[in-house]
PDB file of N, CA, C, O and CB in Angstrom:
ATOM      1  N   UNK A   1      28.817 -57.282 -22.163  1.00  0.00           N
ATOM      2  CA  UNK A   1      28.106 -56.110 -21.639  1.00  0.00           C
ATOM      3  C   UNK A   1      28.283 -56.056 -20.127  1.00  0.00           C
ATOM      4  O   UNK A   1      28.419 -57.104 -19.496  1.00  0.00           O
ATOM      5  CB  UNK A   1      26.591 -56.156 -22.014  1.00  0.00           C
ATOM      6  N   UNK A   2      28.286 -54.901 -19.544  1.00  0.00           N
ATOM      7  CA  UNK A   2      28.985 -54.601 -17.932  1.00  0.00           C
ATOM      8  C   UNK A   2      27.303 -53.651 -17.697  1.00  0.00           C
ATOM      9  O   UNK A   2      27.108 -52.520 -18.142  1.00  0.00           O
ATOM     10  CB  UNK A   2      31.144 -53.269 -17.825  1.00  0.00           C
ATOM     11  N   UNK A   3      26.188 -54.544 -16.838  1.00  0.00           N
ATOM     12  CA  UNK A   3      25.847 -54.370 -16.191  1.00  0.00           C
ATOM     13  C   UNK A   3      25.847 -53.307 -14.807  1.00  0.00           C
ATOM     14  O   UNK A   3      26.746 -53.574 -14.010  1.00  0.00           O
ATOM     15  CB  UNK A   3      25.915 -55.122 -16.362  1.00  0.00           C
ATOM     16  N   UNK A   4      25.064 -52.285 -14.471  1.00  0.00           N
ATOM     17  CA  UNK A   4      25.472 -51.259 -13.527  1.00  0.00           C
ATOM     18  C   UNK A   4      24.721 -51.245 -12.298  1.00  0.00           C
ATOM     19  O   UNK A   4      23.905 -50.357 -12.052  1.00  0.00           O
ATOM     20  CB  UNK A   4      25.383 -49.978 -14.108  1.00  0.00           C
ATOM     21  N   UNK A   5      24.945 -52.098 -11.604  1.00  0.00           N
ATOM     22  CA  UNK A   5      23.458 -52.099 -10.083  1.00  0.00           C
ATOM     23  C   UNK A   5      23.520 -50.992  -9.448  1.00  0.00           C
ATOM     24  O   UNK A   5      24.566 -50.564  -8.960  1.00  0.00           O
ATOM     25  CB  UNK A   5      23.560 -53.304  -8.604  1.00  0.00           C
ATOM     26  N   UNK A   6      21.997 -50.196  -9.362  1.00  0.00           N
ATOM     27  CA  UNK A   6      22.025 -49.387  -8.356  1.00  0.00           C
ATOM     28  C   UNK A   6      20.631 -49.895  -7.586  1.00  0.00           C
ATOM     29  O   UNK A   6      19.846 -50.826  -7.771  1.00  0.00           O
ATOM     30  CB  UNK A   6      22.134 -47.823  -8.850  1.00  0.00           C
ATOM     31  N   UNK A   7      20.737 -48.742  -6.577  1.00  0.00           N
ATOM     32  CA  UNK A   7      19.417 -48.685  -6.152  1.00  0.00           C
ATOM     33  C   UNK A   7      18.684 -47.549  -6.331  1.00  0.00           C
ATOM     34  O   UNK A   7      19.310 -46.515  -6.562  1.00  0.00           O
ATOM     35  CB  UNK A   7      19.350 -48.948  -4.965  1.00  0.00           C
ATOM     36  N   UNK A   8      17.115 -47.505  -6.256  1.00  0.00           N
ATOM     37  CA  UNK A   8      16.521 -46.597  -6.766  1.00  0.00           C
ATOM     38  C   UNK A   8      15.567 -45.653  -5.813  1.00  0.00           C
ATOM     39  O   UNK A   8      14.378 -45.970  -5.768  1.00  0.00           O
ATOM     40  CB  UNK A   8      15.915 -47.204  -7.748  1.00  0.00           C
ATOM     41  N   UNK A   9      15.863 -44.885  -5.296  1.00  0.00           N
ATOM     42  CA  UNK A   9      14.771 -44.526  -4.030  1.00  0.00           C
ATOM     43  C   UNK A   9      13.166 -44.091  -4.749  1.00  0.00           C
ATOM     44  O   UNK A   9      13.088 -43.024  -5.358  1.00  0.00           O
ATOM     45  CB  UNK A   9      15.489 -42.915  -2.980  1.00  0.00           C
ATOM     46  N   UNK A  10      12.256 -44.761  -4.655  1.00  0.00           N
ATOM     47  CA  UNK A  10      11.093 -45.177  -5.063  1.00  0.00           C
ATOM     48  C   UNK A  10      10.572 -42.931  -5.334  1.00  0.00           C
ATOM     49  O   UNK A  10      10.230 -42.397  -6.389  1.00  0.00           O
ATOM     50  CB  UNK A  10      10.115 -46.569  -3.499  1.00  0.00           C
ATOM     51  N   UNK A  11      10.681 -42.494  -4.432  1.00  0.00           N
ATOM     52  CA  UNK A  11      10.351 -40.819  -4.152  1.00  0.00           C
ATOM     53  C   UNK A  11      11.494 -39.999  -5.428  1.00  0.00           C
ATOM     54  O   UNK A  11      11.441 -38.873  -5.923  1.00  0.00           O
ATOM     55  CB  UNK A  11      10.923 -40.253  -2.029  1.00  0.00           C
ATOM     56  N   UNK A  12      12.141 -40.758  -5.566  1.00  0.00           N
ATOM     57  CA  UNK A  12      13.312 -39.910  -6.367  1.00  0.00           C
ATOM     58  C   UNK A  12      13.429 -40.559  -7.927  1.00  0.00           C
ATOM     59  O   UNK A  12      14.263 -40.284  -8.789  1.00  0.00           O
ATOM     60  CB  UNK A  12      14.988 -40.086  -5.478  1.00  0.00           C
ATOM     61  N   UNK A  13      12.512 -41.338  -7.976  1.00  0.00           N
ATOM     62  CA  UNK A  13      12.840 -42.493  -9.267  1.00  0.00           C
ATOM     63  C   UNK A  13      12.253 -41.096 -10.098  1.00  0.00           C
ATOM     64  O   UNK A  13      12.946 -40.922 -11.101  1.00  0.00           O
ATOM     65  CB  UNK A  13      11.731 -44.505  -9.423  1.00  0.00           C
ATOM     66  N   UNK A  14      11.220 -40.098  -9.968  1.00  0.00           N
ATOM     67  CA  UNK A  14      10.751 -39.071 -11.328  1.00  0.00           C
ATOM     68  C   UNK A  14      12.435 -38.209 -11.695  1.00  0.00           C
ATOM     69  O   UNK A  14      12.587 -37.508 -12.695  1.00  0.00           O
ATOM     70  CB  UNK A  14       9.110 -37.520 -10.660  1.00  0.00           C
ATOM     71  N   UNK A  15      13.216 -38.388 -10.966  1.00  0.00           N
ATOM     72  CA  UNK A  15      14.166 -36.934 -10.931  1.00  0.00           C
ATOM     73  C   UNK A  15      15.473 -38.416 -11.612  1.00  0.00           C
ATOM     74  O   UNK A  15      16.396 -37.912 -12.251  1.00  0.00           O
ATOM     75  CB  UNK A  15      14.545 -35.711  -8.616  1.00  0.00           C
ATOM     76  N   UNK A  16      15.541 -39.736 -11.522  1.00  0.00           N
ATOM     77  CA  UNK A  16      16.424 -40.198 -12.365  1.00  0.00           C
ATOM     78  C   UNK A  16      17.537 -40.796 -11.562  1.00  0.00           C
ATOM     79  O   UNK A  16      18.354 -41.545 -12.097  1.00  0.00           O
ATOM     80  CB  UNK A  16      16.833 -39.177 -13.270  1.00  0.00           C
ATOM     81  N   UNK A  17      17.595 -40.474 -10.246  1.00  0.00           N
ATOM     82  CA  UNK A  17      19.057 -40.546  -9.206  1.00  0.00           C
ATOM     83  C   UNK A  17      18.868 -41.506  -8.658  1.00  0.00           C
ATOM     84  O   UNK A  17      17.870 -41.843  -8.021  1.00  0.00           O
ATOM     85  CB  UNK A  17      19.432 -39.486  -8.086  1.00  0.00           C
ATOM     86  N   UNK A  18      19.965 -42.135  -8.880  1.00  0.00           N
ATOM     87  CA  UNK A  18      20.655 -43.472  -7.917  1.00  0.00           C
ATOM     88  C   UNK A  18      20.903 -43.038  -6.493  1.00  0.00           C
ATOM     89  O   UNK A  18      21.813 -42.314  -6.090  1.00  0.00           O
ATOM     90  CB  UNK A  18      22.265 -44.032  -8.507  1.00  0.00           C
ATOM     91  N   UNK A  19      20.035 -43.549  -5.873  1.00  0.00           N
ATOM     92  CA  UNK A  19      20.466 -43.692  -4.380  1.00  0.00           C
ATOM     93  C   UNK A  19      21.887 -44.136  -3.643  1.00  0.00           C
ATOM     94  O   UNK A  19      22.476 -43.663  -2.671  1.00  0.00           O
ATOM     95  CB  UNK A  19      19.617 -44.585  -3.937  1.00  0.00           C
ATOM     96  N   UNK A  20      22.160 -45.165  -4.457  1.00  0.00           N
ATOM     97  CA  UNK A  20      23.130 -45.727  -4.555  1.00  0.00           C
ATOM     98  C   UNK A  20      23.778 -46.215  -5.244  1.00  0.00           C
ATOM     99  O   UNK A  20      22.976 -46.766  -5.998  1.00  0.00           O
ATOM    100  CB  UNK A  20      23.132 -46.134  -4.174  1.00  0.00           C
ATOM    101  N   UNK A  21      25.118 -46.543  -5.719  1.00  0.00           N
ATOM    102  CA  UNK A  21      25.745 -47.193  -6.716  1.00  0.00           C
ATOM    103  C   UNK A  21      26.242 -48.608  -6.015  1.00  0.00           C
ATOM    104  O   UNK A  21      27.295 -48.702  -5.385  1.00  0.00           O
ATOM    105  CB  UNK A  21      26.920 -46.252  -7.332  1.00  0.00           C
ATOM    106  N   UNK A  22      25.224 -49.789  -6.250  1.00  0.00           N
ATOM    107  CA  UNK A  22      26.121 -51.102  -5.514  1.00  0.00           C
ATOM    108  C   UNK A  22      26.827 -51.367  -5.909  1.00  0.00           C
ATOM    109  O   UNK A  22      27.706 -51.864  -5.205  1.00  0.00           O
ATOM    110  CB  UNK A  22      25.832 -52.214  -5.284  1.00  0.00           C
ATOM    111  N   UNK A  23      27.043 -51.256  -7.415  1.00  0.00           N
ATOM    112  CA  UNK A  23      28.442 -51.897  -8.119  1.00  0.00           C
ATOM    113  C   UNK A  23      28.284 -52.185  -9.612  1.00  0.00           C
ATOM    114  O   UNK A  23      27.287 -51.825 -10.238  1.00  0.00           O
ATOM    115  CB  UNK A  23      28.882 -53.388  -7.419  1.00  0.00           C
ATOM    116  N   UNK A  24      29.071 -52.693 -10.031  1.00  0.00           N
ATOM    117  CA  UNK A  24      28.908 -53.499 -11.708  1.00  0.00           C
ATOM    118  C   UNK A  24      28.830 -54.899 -11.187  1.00  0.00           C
ATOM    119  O   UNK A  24      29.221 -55.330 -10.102  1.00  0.00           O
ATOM    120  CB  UNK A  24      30.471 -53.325 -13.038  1.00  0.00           C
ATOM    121  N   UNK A  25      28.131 -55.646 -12.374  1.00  0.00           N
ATOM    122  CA  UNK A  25      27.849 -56.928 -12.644  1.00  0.00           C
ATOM    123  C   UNK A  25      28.723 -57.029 -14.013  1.00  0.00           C
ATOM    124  O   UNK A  25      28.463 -56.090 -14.765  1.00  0.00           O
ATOM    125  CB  UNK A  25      26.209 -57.239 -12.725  1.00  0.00           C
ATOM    126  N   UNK A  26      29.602 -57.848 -14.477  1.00  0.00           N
ATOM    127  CA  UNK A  26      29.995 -57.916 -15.698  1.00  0.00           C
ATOM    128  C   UNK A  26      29.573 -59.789 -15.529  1.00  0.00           C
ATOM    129  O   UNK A  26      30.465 -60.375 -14.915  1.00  0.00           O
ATOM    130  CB  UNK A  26      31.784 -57.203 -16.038  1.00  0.00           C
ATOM    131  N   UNK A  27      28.545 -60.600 -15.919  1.00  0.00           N
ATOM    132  CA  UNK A  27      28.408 -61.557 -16.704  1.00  0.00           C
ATOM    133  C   UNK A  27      28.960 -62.690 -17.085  1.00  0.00           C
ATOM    134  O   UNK A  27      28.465 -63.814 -17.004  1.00  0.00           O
ATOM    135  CB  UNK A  27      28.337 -61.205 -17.341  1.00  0.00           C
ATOM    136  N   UNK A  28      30.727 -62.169 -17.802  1.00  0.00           N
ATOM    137  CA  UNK A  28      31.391 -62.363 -18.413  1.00  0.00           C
ATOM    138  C   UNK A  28      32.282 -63.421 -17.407  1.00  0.00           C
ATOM    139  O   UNK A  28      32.673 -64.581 -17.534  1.00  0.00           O
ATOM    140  CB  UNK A  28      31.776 -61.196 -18.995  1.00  0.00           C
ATOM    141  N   UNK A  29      32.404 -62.245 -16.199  1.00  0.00           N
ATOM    142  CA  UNK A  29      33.217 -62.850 -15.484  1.00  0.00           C
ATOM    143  C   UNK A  29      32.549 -63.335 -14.156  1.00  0.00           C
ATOM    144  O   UNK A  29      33.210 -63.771 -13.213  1.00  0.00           O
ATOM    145  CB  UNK A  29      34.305 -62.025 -15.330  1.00  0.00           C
ATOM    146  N   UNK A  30      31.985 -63.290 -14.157  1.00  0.00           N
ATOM    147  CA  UNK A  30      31.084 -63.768 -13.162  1.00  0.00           C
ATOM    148  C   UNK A  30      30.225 -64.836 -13.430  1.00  0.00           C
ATOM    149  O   UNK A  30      29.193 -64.774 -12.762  1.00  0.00           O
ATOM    150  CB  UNK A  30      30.342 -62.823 -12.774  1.00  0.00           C
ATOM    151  N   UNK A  31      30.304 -65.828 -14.208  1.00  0.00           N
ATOM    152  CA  UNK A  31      29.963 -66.682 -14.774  1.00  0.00           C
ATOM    153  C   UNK A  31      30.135 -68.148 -13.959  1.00  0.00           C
ATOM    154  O   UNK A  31      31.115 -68.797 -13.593  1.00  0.00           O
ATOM    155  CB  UNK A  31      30.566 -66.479 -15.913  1.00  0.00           C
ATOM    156  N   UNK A  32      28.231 -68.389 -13.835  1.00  0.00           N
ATOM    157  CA  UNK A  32      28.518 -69.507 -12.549  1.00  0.00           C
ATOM    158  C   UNK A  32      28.078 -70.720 -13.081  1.00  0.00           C
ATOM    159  O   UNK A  32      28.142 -71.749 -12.409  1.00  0.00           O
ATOM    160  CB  UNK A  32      27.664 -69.246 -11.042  1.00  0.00           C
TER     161      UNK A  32
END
């Protein structure tokens, strides 16, 4: 599973929108 980090602007979290897109996390490969 590929994980999707964003951030969430706390005022905008009712309307659904990512403030930002930091990136993917995939798990898989990132495995520490």
């Amino acid at each position: 599973a590929v994980y999707r980090i964003v951030a969430i602007d706390v005022r905008s979290r009712r309307e659904g929108r990512d403030l930002r897109n930091v990136g993917f996390y995939d798990p898989i490969k990132n495995q520490s």
